[in-house]
C-alpha positions as CSV (number, residue, x, y, z in Angstrom):
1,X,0.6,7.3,-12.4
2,X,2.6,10.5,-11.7
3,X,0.5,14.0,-11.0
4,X,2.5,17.0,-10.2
5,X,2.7,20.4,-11.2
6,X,6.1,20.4,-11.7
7,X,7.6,18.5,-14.9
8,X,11.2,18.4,-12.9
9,X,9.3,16.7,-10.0
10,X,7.8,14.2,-12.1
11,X,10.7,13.5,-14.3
12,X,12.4,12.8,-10.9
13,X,9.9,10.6,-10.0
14,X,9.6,8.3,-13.5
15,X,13.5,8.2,-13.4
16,X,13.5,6.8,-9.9
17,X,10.3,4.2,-10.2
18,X,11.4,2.6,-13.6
19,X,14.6,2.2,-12.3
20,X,13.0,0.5,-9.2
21,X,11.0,-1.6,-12.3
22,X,7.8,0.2,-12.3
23,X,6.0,1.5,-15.8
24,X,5.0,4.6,-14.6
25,X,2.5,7.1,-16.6
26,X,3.2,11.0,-15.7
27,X,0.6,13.8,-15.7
28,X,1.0,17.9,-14.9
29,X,-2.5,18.3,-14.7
30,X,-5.4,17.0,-14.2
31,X,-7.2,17.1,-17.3
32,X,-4.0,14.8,-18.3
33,X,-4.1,12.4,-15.6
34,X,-7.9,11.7,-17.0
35,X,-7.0,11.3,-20.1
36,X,-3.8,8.8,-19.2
37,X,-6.4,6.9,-17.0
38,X,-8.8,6.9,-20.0
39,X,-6.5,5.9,-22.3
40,X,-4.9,3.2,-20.6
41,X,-6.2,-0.4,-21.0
42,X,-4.2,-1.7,-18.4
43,X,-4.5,-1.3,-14.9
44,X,-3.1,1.5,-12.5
45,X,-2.2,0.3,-9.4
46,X,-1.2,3.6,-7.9
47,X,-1.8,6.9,-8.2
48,X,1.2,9.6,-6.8
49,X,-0.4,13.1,-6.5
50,X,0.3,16.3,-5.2
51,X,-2.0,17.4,-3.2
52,X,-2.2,21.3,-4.0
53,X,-2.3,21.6,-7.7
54,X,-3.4,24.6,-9.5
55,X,-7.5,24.2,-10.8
56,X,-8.1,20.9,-9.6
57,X,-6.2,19.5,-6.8
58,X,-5.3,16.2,-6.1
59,X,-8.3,15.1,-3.5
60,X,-10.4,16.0,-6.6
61,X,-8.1,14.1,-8.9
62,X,-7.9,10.9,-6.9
63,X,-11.4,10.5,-6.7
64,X,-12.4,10.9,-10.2
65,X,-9.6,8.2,-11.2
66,X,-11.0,6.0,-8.7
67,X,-14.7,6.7,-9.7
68,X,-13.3,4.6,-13.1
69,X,-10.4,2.2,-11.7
70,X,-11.6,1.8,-7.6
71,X,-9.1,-0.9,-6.8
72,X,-6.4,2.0,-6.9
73,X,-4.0,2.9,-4.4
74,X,-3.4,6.2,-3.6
75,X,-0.2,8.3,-2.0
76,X,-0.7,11.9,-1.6
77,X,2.3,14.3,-1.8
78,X,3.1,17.9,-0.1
79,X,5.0,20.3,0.9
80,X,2.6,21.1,3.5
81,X,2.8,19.0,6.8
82,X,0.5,15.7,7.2
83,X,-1.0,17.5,9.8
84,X,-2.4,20.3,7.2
85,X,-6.3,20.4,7.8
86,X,-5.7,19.5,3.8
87,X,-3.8,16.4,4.0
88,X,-5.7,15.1,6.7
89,X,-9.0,15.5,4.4
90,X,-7.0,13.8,2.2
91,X,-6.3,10.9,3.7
92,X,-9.0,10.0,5.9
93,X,-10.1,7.5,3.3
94,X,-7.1,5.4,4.4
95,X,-4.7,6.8,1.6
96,X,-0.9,7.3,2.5
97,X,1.0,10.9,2.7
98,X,4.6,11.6,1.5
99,X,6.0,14.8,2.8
100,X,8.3,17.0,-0.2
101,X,10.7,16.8,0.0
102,X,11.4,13.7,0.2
103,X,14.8,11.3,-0.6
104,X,14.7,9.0,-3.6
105,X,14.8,5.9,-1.5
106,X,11.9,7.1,1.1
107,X,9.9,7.0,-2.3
108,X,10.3,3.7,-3.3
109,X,10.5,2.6,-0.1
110,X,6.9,4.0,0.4
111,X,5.9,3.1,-3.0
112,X,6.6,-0.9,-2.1
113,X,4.9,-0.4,1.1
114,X,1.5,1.0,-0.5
115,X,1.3,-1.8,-3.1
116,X,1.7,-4.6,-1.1
């Protein structure tokens, strides 16, 4: 699952995970992502969030999805720098950090990595 504010970003990111073979479920908010996570029977292995979303950022996001589905992965994105007080909150629970931009093949690359 995709969160990000930006629909370009997220198209970006479906494009380049199903052609890596991933089924990937996309979200600009995250009153969507709940409801994708709801409404999927399946499981989610990962979750790819920003971390600075508008209302409800992606800390907040993360842990509500894994509150239902706990055996989820997580990768947190930014523009900001991993060492942001923000994205170190963020990731002290052992979760990885992309930095935006980033080039297609660092994502799958990193994507691979996180699910292994």
């Amino acid at each position: 699952m995709v969160v990000d504010d930006s629909p370009s970003i997220c198209e970006l990111v479906r494009q380049t995970l199903q052609a890596a073979g991933y089924k990937v479920l996309i979200a600009v908010t995250a009153e969507e992502a709940l409801q994708a996570s709801d409404g999927c029977d399946g499981q989610i292995h990962l979750l790819l969030t920003d971390l600075i979303l508008p209302k409800v950022g992606g800390a907040q996001i993360a842990q509500a999805i894994r509150s239902r589905r706990p055996s989820i992965k997580v990768i947190f994105m930014s523009g900001h720098p991993a060492d942001d007080e923000r994205s170190i909150a963020a990731t002290r629970h052992g979760d990885a950090f992309m930095q935006k931009p980033f080039m297609i093949g660092t994502l799958r690359d990193r994507v691979r990595e996180v699910l292994k």
